[in-house]
C-alpha positions, -999 to +999 in steps of 0.1 A: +000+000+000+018+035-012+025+053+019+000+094+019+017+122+012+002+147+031+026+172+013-001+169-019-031+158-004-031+189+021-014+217-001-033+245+003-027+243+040+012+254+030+000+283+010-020+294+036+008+286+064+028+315+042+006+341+035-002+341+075+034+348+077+033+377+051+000+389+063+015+392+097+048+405+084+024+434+066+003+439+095+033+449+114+053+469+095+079+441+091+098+445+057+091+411+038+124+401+014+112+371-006+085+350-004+076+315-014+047+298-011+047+261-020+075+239-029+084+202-026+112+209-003+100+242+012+079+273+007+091+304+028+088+337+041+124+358+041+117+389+062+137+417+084+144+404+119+117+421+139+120+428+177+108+401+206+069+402+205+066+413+164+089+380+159+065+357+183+034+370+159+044+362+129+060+325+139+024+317+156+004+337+130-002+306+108-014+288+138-040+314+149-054+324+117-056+287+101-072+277+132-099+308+132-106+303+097-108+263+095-134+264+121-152+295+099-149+268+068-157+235+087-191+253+100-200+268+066-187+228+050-211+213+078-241+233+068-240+230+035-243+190+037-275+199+058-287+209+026-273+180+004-244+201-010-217+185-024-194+213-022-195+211+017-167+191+010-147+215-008-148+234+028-141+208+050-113+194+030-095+231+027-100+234+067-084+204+074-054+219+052-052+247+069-053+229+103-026+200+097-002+229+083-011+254+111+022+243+134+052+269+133+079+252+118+116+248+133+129+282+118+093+297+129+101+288+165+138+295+166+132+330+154+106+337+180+132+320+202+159+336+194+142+370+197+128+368+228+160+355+242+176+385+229+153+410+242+155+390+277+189+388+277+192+426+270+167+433+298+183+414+325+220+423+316+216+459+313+198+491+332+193+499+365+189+474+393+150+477+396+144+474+358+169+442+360+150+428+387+116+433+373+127+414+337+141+387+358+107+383+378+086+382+347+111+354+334+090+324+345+054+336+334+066+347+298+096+335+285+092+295+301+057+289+292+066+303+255+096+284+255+071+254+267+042+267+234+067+266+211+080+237+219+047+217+221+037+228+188+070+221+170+064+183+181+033+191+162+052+203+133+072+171+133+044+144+137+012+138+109+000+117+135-004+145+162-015+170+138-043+141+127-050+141+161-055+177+162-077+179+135-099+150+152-097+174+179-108+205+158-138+187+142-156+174+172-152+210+190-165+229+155-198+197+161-204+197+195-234+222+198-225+244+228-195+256+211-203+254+173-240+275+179-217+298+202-189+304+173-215+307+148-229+334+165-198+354+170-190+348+132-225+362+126-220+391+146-190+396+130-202+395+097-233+419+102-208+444+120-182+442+091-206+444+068-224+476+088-190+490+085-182+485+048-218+491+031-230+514+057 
């Protein structure tokens, strides 16, 4: 039995994984270099080295997005087979895409790692006394636990099965009807405010 290739069969989850970089990169004012967004080997966003918190954005900005949006696309997928439409697959097949390639890879975390390390190191080494103390204090409720995210989701990164088992995950919270009728509300409200905004 050929072995999947999830590289194919989920691609536009890697075009997406990108333009969440870029988009973030925009958003914030980062200057982007080069970009490329699918490849066998690699797709890739080359951009200035932001500071700390810009860098930590932009590594977890595919993760955030992909996840917001695959839950927008599984609902709208899901109610479209209510009403016997094929193309509810369409949906659910580009939100599982966006899901299994929604993990910051290992040169999105060591930027974000190296950045915040930087701007720790900085912070702690240098200045008065009081400012040195106060970096140092904040070390275990900032810097550790994202140290411990982005280390989590790189085992992510490096495991189909786990990211299978995160879209598993996804699914059944996008069905089960407390949280799906509470989403779809807030994507509702969204949508009549943006649209309020837009169109007057």
């Amino acid at each position: 039995m050929p072995k999947i290739s999830f590289h194919w069969v989920f691609f536009p989850g890697m075009i997406f994984h990108e333009l969440s970089h870029y988009a973030a990169c925009v958003f914030l004012g980062v200057k982007v270099r080069k970009v490329k967004l699918f490849g066998v080997e690699e797709a890739f966003v080359v951009h200035d080295m932001p500071n700390a918190w810009k860098s930590v954005i932009i590594a977890l900005a595919p993760f955030l997005l992909g996840t917001f949006f695959a839950l927008i696309f599984i609902a709208f997928g899901f109610s479209l087979f209510a009403l016997l439409n094929p193309f509810g697959l369409i949906f659910i097949w580009f939100a599982l895409a966006l899901i299994f390639y929604s993990f910051p890879s290992m040169h999105d975390s060591k930027n974000a790692f190296d950045s915040v390390a930087g701007f720790y190191s900085r912070k702690i080494l240098r200045g008065n006394i009081f400012k040195r103390l106060f970096w140092l204090i904040t070390l275990p409720f900032v810097f550790i636990p994202l140290i411990l995210v982005l280390g989590v989701m790189l085992a992510f990164n490096y495991s189909s099965k786990l990211r299978l088992l995160w879209m598993i995950l996804i699914l059944i919270f996008s069905l089960y009807p407390p949280y799906s009728e509470r989403f779809l509300f807030y994507i509702n409200d969204l949508a009549s405010t943006t649209g309020r905004f837009l169109f007057g």
